[in-house]
Wavefront OBJ file of the C-alpha trace (Angstrom):
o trace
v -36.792 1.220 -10.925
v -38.750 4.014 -11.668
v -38.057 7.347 -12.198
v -40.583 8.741 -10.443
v -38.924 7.220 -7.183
v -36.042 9.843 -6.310
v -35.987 10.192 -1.939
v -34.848 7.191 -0.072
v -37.966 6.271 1.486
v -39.395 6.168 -1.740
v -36.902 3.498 -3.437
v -36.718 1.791 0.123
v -40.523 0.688 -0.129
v -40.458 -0.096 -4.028
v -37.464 -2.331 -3.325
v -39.175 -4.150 -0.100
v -42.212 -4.843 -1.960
v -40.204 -6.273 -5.311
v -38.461 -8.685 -2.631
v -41.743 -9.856 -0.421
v -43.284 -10.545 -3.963
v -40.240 -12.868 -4.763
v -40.867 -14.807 -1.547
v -38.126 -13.045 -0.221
v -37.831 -13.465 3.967
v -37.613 -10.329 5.868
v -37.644 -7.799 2.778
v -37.490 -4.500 4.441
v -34.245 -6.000 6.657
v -32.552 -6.907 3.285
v -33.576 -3.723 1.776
v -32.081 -1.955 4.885
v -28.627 -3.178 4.965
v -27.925 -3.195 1.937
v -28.761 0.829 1.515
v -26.268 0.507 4.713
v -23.885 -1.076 2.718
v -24.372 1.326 -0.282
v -24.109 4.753 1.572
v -21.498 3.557 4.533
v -24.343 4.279 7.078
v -26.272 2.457 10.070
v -29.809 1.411 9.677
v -30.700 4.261 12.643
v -29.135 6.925 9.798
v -31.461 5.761 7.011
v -34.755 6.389 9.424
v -32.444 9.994 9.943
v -32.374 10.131 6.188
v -35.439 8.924 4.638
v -36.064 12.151 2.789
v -32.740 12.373 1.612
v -32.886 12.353 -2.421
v -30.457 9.746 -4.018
v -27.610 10.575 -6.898
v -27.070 8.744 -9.407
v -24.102 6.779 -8.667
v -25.748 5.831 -5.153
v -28.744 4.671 -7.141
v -26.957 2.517 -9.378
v -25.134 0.811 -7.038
v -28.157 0.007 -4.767
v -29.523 -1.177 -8.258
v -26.751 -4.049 -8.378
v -27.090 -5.682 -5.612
v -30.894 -5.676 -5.316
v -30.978 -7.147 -8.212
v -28.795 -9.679 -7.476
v -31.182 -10.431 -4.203
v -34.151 -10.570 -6.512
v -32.425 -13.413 -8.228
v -32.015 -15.008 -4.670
v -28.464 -14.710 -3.660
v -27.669 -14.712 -0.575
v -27.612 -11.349 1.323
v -24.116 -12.365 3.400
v -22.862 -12.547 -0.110
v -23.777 -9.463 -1.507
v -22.148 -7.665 1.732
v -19.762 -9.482 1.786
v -19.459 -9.687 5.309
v -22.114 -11.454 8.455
v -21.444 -11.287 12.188
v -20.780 -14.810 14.014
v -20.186 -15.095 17.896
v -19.602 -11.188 17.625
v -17.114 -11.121 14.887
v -17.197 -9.730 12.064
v -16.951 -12.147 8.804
v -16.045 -11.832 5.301
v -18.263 -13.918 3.256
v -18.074 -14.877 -0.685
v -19.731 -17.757 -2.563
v -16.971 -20.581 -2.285
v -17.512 -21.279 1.835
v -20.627 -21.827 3.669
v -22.446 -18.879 5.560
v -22.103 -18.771 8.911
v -25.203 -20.152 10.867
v -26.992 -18.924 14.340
v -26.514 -22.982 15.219
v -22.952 -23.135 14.684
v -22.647 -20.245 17.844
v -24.231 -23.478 19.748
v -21.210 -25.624 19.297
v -18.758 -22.583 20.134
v -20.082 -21.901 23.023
v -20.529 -25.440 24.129
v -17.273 -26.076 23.497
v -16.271 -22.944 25.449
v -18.359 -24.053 27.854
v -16.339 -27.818 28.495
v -12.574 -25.581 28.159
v -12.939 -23.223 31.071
v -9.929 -23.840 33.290
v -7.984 -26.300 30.725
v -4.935 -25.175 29.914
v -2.653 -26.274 27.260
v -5.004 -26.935 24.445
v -4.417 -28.437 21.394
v -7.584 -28.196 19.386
v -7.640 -29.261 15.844
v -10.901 -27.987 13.708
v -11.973 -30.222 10.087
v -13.433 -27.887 7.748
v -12.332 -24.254 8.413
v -15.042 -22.706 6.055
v -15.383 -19.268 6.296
v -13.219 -18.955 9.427
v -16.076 -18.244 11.742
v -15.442 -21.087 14.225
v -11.647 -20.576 14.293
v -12.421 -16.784 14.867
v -14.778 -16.995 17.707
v -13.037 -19.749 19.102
v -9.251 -18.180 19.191
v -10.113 -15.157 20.673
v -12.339 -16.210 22.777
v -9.905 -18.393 24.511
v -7.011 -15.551 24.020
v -8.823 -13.456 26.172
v -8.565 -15.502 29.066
v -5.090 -15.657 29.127
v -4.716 -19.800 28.763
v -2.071 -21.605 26.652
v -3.343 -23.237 23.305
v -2.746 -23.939 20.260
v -5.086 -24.125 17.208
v -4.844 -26.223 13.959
v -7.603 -25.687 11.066
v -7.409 -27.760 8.259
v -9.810 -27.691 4.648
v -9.638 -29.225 1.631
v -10.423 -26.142 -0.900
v -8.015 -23.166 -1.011
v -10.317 -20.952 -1.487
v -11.765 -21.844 2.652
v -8.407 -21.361 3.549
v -7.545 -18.515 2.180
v -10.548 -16.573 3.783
v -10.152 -18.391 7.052
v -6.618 -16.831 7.568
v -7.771 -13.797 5.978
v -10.709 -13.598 8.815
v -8.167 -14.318 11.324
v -6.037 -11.469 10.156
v -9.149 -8.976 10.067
v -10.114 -10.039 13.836
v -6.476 -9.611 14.669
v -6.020 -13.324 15.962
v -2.492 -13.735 17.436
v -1.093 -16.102 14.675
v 1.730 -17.502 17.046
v -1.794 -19.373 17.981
v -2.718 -21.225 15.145
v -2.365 -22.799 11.575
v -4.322 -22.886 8.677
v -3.445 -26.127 6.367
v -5.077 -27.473 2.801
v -5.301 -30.689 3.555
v -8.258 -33.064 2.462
v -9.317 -35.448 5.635
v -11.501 -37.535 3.788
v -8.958 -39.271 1.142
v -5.312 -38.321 2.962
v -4.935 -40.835 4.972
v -3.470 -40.439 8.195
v -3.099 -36.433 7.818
v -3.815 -36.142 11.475
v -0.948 -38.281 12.862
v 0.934 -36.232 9.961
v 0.466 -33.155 11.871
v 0.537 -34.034 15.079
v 4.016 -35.425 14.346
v 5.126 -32.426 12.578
v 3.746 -29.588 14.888
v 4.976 -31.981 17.762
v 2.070 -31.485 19.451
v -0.914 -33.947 20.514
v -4.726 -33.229 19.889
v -7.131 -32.781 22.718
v -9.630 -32.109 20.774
v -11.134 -32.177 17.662
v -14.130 -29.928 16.423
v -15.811 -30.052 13.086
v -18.826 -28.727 11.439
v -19.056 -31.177 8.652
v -21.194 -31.876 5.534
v -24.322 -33.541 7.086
v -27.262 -33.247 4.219
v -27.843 -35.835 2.556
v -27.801 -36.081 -1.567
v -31.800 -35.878 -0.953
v -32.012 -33.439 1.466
v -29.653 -31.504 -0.855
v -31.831 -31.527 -3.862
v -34.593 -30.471 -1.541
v -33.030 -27.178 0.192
v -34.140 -23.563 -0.866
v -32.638 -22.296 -3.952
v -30.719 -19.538 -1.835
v -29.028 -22.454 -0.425
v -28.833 -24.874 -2.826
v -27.691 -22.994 -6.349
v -24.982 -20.372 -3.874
v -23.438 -21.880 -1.203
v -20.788 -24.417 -2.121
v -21.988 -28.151 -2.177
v -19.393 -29.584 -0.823
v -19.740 -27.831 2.244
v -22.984 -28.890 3.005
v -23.479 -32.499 1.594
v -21.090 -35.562 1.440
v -22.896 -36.519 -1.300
v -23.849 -39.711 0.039
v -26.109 -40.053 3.208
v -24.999 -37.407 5.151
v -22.906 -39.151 7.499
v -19.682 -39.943 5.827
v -17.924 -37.734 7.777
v -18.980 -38.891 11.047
v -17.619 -42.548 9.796
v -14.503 -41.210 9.350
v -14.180 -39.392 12.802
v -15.369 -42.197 15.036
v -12.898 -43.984 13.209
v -9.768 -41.710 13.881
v -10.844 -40.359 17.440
v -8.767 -42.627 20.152
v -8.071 -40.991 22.904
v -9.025 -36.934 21.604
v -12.440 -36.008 22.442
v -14.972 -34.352 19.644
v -16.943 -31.227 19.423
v -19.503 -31.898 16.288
v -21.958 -30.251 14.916
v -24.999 -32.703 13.508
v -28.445 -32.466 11.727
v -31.524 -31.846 13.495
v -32.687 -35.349 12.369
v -29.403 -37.698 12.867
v -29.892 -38.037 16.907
v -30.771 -41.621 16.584
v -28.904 -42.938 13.900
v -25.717 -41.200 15.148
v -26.492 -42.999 18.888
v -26.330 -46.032 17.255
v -22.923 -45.550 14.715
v -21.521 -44.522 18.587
v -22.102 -47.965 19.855
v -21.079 -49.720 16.820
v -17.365 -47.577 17.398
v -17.689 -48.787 20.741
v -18.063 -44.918 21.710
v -19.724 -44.557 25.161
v -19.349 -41.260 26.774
v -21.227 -38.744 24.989
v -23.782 -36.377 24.634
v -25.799 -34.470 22.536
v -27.189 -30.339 22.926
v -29.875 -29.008 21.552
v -29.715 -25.562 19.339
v -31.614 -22.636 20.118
v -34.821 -23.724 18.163
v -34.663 -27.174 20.212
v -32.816 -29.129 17.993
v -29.975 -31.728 18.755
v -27.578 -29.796 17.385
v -24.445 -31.062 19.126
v -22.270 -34.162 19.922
v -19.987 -33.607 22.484
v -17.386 -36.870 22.655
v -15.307 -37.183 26.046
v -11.541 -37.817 25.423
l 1 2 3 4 5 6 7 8 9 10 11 12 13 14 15 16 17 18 19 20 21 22 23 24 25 26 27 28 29 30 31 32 33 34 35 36 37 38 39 40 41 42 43 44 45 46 47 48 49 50 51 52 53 54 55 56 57 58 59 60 61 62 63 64 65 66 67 68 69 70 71 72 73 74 75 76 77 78 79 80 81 82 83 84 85 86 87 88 89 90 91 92 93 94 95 96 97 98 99 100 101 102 103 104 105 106 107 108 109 110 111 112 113 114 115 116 117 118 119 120 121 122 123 124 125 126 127 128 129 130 131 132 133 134 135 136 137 138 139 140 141 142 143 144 145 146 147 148 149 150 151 152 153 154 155 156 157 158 159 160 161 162 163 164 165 166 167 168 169 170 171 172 173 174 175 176 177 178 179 180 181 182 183 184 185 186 187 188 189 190 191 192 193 194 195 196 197 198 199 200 201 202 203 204 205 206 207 208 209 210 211 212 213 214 215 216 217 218 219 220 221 222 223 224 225 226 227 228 229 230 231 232 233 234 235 236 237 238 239 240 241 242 243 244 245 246 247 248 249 250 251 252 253 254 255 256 257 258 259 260 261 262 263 264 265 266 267 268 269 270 271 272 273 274 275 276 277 278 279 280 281 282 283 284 285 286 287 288 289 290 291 292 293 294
């Protein structure tokens, strides 16, 4: 950076400009927050502060991260944290950032749960914790009975899904966070439901959907940060899907589906002899959602 550059304005425009020449989405935005981040402030107190000359331990730290954005990781990353459903989440490489699109299956689901009581809702792939988050205190603040069982297969997921549940102050006589692998431990669900003594209602899942080729073909922010695992099956995309048509009997299904998998996923429902569904579109118009009746 150069030395010349000493007021905040100054290093805020130099920065923006390194990150639009990288291709970089949105440069000024990413530039913004993380200053934020740097100097504990809101974006309104930069625009306060733009005159304000930087020290040198402010400096350097603004230094790290943008250059770790000029090498393209994520910005939820270097925060740490991103907001989802109006929560605050902590974020690290090792779970998938939370998307806009997801806040379409929440809310659906929220939607098709007003006035049930009694809920046992069981979610595959915690992640980051965002869906359990929104979801749990969501339905805590109207009062209902439920109960809420997240399961993932790496540690590190669950370990930052209860620790999200903890920040957000979830009531955690509500729910349980398990490592448990539903792809290759066979009947883990019947497992549960026999030890919790409890019964699903529900099941909801935001599970790897790109396919190996898709993969190889996603945006380097994407593809060389987030973890793999959470967002391909490695296969064609709809391994996971097999799998829960196969174990839904009488629990309906909240999933969350590619953009491009409407038609293929209409016809693996009437090959499981699944009827009663229907799909919602995100907010770009996408099919976005599969809602399953019980």
């Amino acid at each position: 950076m150069a030395e010349k550059l000493n007021t905040l304005l100054e290093i805020l425009n130099y920065s923006a400009d390194l990150l639009s020449k990288k291709g970089i989405k949105d440069a000024r935005l990413n530039v913004e927050l993380m200053f934020a981040h740097v100097l504990s402030c809101s974006r309104l107190d930069l625009y306060l502060n733009f005159d304000k000359p930087l020290n040198q331990t402010e400096t350097g730290r603004f230094k790290e991260l943008l250059k770790r954005r000029l090498a393209h990781e994520p910005l939820q990353y270097i925060l740490g944290v991103t907001n989802f459903y109006g929560y605050e989440i902590s974020v690290s490489p090792g779970v998938l950032i939370p998307r806009p699109d997801t806040e379409v299956l929440v809310e659906k689901f929220l939607e098709s749960s007003a006035g049930k009581d009694n809920l046992n809702i069981l979610e595959i792939g915690t992640g980051s914790g965002c869906i359990a988050v929104a979801v749990i205190k969501e339905l805590e603040k109207t009062g209902r009975k439920f109960y809420y069982t997240g399961i993932d297969s790496s540690d590190k997921a669950v370990d930052i899904t209860i620790s999200n549940l903890l920040k957000n102050k979830a009531d955690n006589s509500k729910y349980i966070i398990r490592n448990i692998d539903f792809l290759s431990e066979a009947g883990c669900i019947e497992k549960l439901e026999q030890e919790l003594g409890i019964k699903y209602d529900v099941i909801i899942s935001n599970p790897p959907y790109i396919s190996a080729q898709e993969f190889a073909e996603l945006d380097v922010e994407v593809r060389n940060f987030e973890p793999d695992k959470a967002l391909t099956d490695g296969a064609d995309g709809l391994v996971f899907y097999r799998k829960l048509f196969e174990i839904k009997k009488d629990r309906g299904m909240w999933l969350e589906i590619s953009y491009n998998r409407k038609e293929i996923l209409t016809s693996m429902l009437g090959h499981a002899n699944i009827t009663d569904y229907e799909f919602f579109k995100d907010y770009g118009g996408n099919d976005r959602v599969l809602s399953i009746k019980k």
